[in-house]
C-alpha positions in Angstrom: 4.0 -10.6 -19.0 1.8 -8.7 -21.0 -0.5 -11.6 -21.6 -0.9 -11.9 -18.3 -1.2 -8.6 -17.0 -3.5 -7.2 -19.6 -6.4 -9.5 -19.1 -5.8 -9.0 -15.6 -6.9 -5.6 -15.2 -9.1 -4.9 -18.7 -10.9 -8.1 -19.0 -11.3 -10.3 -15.6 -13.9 -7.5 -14.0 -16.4 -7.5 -16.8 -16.0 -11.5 -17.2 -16.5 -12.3 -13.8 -19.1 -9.2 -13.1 -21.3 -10.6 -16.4 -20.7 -14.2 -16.4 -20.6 -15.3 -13.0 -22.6 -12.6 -11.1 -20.1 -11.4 -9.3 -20.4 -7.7 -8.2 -19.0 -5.1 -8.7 -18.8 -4.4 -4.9 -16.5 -7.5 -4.3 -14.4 -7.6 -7.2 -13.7 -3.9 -6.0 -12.8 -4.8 -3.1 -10.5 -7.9 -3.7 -8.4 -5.3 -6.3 -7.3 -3.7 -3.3 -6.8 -6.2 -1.0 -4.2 -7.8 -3.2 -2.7 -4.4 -3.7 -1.9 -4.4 0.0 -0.5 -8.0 0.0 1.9 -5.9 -3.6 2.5 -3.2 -1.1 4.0 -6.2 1.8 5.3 -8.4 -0.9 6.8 -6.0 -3.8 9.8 -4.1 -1.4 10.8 -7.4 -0.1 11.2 -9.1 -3.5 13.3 -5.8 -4.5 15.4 -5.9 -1.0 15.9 -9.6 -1.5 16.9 -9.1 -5.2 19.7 -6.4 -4.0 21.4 -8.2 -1.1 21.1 -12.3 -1.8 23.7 -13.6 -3.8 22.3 -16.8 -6.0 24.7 -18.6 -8.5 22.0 -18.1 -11.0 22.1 -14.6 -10.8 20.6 -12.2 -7.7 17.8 -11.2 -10.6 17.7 -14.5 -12.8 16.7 -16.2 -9.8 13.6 -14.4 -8.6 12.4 -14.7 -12.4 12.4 -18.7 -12.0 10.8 -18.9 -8.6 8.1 -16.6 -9.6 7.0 -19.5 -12.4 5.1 -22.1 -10.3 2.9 -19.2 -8.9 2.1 -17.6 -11.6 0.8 -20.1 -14.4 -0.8 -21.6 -11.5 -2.8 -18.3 -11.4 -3.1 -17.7 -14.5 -4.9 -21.2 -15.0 -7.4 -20.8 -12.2 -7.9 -17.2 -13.1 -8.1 -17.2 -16.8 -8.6 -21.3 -17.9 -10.5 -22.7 -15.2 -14.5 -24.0 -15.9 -16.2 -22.5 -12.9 -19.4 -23.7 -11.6 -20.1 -22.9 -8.4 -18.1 -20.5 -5.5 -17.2 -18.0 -8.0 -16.4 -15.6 -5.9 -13.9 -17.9 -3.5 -12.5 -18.7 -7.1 -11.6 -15.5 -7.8 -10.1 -14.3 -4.8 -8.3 -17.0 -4.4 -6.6 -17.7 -7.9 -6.0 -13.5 -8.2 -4.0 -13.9 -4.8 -1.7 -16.6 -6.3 -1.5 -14.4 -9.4 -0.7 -11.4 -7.7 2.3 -13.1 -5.4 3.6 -15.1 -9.1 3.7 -11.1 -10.2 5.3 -9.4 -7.3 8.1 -12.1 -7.4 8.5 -11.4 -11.0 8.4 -7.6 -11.3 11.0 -5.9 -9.2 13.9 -8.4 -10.2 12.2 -7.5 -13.6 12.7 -4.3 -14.1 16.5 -4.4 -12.4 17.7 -6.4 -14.8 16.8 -4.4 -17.5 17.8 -0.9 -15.9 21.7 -3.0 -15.4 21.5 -3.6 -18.8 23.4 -0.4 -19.9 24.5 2.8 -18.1 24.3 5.3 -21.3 22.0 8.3 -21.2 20.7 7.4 -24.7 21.0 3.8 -24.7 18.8 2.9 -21.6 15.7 5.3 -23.5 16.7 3.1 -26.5 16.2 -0.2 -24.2 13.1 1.2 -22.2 11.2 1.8 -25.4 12.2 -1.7 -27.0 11.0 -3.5 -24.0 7.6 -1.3 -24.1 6.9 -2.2 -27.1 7.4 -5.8 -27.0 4.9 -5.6 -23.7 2.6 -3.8 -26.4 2.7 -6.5 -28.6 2.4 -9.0 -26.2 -0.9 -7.0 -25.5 -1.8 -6.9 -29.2 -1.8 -10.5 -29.1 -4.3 -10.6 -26.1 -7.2 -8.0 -27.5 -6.5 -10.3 -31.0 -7.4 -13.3 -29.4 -9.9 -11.9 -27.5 -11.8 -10.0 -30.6 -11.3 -13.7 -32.5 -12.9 -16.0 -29.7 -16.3 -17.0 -29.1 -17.5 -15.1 -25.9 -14.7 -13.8 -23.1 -15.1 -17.4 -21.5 -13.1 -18.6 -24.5 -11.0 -16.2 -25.0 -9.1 -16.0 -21.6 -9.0 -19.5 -21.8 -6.7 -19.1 -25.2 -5.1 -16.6 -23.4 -4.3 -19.1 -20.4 -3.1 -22.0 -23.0 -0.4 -19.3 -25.2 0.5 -18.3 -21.4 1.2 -21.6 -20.4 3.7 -22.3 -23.5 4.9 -19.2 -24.0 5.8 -17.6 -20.3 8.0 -20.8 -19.2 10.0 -20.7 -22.1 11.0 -17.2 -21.8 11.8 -17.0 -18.1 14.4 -20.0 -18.6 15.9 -18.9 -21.8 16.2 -15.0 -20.1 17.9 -17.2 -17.5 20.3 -18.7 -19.4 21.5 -15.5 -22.6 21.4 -12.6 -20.2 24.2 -11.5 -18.3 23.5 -10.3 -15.2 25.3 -6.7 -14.0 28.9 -7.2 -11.8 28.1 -3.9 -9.8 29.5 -5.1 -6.0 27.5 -4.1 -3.4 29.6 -2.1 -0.6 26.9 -1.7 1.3 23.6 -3.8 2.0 20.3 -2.4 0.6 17.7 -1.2 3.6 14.5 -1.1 2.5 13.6 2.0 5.1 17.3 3.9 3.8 15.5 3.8 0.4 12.2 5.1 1.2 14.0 8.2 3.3 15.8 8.8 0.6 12.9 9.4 -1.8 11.2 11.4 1.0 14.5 13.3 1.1 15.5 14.0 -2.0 13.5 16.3 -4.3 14.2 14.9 -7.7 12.8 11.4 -6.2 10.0 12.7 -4.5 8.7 14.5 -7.4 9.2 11.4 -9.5 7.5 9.0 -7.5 4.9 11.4 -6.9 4.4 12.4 -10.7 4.4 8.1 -10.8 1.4 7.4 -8.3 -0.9 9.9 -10.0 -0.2 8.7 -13.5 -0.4 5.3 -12.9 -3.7 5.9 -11.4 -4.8 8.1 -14.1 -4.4 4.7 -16.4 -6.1 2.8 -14.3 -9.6 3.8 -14.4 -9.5 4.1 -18.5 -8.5 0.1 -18.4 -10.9 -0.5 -15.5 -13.7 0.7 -17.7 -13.0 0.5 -21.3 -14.9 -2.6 -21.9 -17.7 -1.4 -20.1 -18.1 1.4 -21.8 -17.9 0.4 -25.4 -20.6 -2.5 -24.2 -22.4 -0.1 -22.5 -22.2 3.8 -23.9 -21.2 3.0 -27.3 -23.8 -0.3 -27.4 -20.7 -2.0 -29.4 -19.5 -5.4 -27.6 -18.5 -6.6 -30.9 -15.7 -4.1 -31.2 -14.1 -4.4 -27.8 -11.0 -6.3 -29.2 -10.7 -4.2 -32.3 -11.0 -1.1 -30.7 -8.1 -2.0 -27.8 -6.1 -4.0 -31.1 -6.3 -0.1 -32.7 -4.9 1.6 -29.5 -2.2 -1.0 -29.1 -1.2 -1.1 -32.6 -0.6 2.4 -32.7 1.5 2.4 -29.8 3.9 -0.5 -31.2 4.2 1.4 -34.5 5.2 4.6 -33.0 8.0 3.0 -31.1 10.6 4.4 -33.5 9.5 7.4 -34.0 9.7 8.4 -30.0 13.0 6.5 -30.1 14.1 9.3 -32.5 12.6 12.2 -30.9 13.9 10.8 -27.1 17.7 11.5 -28.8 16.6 15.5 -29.5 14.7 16.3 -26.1 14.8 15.5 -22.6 13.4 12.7 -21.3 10.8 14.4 -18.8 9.9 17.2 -21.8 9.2 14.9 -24.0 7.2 12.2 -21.4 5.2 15.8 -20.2 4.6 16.3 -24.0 2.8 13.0 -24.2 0.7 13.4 -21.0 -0.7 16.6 -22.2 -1.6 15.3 -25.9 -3.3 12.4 -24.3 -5.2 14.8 -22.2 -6.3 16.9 -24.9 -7.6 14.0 -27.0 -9.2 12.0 -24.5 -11.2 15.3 -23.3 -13.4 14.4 -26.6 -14.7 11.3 -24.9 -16.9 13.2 -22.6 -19.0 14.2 -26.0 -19.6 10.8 -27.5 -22.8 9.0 -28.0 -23.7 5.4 -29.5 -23.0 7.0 -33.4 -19.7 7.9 -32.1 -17.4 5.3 -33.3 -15.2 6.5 -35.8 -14.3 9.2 -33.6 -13.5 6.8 -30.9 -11.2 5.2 -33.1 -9.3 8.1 -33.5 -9.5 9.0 -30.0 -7.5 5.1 -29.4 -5.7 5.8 -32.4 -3.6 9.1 -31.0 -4.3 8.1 -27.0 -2.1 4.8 -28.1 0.7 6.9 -29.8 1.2 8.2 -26.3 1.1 4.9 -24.5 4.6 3.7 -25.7 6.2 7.0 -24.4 3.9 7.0 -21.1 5.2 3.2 -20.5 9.0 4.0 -21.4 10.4 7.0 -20.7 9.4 7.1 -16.6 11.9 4.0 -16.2 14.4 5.2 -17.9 14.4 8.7 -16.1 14.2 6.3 -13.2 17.4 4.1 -14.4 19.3 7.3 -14.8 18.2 8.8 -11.1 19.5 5.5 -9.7 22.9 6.3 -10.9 23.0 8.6 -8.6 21.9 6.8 -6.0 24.5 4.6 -6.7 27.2 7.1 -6.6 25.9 8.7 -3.6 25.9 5.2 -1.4 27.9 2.9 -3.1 25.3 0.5 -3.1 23.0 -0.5 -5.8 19.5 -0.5 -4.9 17.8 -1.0 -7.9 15.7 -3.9 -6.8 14.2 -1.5 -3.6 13.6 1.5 -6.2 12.3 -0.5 -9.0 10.3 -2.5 -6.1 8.8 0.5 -4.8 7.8 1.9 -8.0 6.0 -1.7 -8.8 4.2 -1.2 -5.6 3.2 2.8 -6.4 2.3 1.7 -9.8 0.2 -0.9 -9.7 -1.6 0.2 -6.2 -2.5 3.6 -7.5 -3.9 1.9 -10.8 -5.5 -1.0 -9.1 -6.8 2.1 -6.2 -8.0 4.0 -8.9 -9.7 1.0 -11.1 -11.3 -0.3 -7.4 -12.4 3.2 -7.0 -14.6 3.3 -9.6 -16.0 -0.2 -10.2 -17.1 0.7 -6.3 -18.4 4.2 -7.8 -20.5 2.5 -10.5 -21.9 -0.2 -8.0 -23.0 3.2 -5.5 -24.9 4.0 -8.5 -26.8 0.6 -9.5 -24.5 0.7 -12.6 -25.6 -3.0 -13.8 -22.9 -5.1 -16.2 -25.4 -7.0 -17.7 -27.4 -3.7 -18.9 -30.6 -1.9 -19.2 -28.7 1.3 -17.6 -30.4 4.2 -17.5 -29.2 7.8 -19.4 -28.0 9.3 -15.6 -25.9 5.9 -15.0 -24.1 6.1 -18.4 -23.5 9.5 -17.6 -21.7 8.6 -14.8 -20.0 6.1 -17.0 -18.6 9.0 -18.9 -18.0 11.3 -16.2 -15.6 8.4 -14.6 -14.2 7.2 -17.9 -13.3 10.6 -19.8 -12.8 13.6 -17.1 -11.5 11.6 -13.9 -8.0 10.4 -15.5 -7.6 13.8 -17.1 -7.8 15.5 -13.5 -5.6 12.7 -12.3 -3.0 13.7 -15.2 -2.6 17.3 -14.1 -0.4 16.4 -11.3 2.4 14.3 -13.3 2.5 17.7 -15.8 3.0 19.8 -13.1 5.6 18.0 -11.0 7.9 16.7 -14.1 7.8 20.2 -16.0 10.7 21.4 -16.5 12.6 18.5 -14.1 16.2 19.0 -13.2 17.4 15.3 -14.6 21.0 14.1 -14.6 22.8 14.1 -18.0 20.6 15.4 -19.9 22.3 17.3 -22.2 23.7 14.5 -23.1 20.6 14.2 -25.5 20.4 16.9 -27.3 
């Protein structure tokens, strides 16, 4: 997954802005126009997930179907020679993509919130999963620093994809054991968006969930332009991402071990506000700025593992609830509305600002002047700290359900 969705929103802009001429305009403006076909497509998968019984499993099953679209995508997307209708390429193959993702996702996530029902166990879980999706994205920025030009690297990409991806889905299909919880009641997909507007505890998560996500979305959006760009470094777009990745893989255990001695929400506001404070040094960085870049990815990634993990396991544990509350578990719908929140306010965010940079005659191919790199910086460094302040407010000092079991 990883593989796939990594590229997807760091890499394809820049590629198909610089190679092909696209601009930034219409990329913009496709990002969001698959985010509503997520927003149609997401809840359904979710409601479908909860209520349709399938010998293969109500989750299992979504996984498989989801195959056919997605490496289809991924091939026309990522592997594809292009020569001419670049545009009608990319809109079309990042469609497919986009419904081979929403079938995957919500049935996704389920499974691995069924998994267990322990306070401790699920953050355990959570942060496992993360940081397998960090390797996975490790592997991507590797073979993207190794390869000759970003034509050849999403290519490789595309080929590991095509191997890889397939083999997963059916062997998840056949190890893991789906959860036995019997539905008593059937999964509305309205019931479960009342009850988020409803309830305070869900509100203030989802919330907390649309401005983060979006937050992370313009720093991916625009990281490759602007180590091209401000730091004049396209060599080191790959080694730079590798360095933020790595760090977030490697400090896997050591939030696993703190998660055990805090609350989950503490310790996920904790991370938000560290990233903020570093990331504010990004706003003073010129072209002889490297090595404090580095360390700028180097404690930003830290955070990434616990900004990735922790907000689905609070989730998992808020379902409980839920499910105690209706007798009916709607894990799909929640984890399907979450997809939808998540990747619309990143892909809202990242649209946002490619459509920002094209108001100001930003050009990907260079020769920018000081007043558009500033821009550049103003977008890439002080926009997702605004966006941050939101999240820290809303999940400070949040009311969460067993909590003390953790301490």
């Amino acid at each position: 997954m990883a593989l796939i969705i990594f590229p997807l929103f760091i890499f394809v802009s820049e590629h198909y802005a610089r190679q092909f001429g696209i601009s930034l305009l219409g990329i913009g403006v496709i990002f969001l126009i698959v985010r509503l076909l997520d927003g149609i497509l997401d809840p359904l998968v979710g409601w479908a997930s909860d209520n349709l019984n399938v010998p293969v499993g109500k989750r299992k099953f979504w996984l498989l179907i989801s195959l056919p679209f997605t490496l289809f995508g991924v091939w026309g997307l990522f592997g594809s020679n292009l020569g001419t209708f670049a545009f009608q390429h990319f809109a079309f193959y990042i469609v497919i993509l986009t419904i081979g993702l929403s079938l995957l996702t919500p049935p996704f996530y389920s499974l691995g919130a069924e998994l267990s029902g322990e306070y401790v166990e699920r953050s355990r879980i959570t942060f496992f999963r993360e940081g397998f999706f960090l390797l996975g994205t490790i592997l991507a920025a590797l073979m993207y620093a190794m390869a000759e030009g970003s034509t050849q690297a999403l290519k490789n990409i595309a080929t590991v994809i095509f191997i890889s991806h397939p083999l997963m889905i059916i062997i998840s299909a056949f190890v893991i054991k789906e959860s036995s919880i019997a539905h008593q009641n059937k999964s509305e997909i309205f019931s479960v968006v009342k009850a988020i507007l409803v309830n305070k505890q869900l509100k203030y998560f989802f919330l907390s969930q649309f401005f983060n996500a979006a937050a992370n979305g313009i720093p991916g959006a625009l990281f490759a332009f602007f180590v091209i760009h401000k730091l004049q470094r396209e060599d080191l777009v790959g080694l730079l991402m590798l360095l933020y990745l790595l760090s977030g893989v490697l400090s896997v255990p050591l939030w696993i071990k703190i998660s055990k001695l805090f609350k989950k929400s503490d310790l996920w506001c904790a991370s938000i506000f560290f990233s903020m404070i570093v990331f504010s040094l990004v706003f003073f960085m010129n072209t002889n700025s490297i090595f404090l870049f580095s360390v700028i990815c180097l404690l930003t990634g830290i955070c990434v593992s616990a900004d990735s993990a922790l907000p689905t396991s609070i989730q998992a544990d808020l379902l409980d609830e839920d499910l105690k509350i209706v007798k009916s578990n709607r894990s799909g719908t929640f984890f399907s509305i979450l997809s939808v929140i998540n990747k619309t306010a990143a892909a809202f965010s990242g649209g946002f600002v490619l459509l920002f940079l094209y108001a100001v005659d930003f050009d990907p191919l260079g020769g920018n002047s000081d007043k558009i790199l500033f821009w550049l910086t103003c977008l890439y460094a002080i926009a997702p700290i605004t966006l941050k302040v939101l999240p820290l407010l809303l999940m400070f000092r949040f009311p969460e359900t067993n909590s003390d079991q953790s301490i």
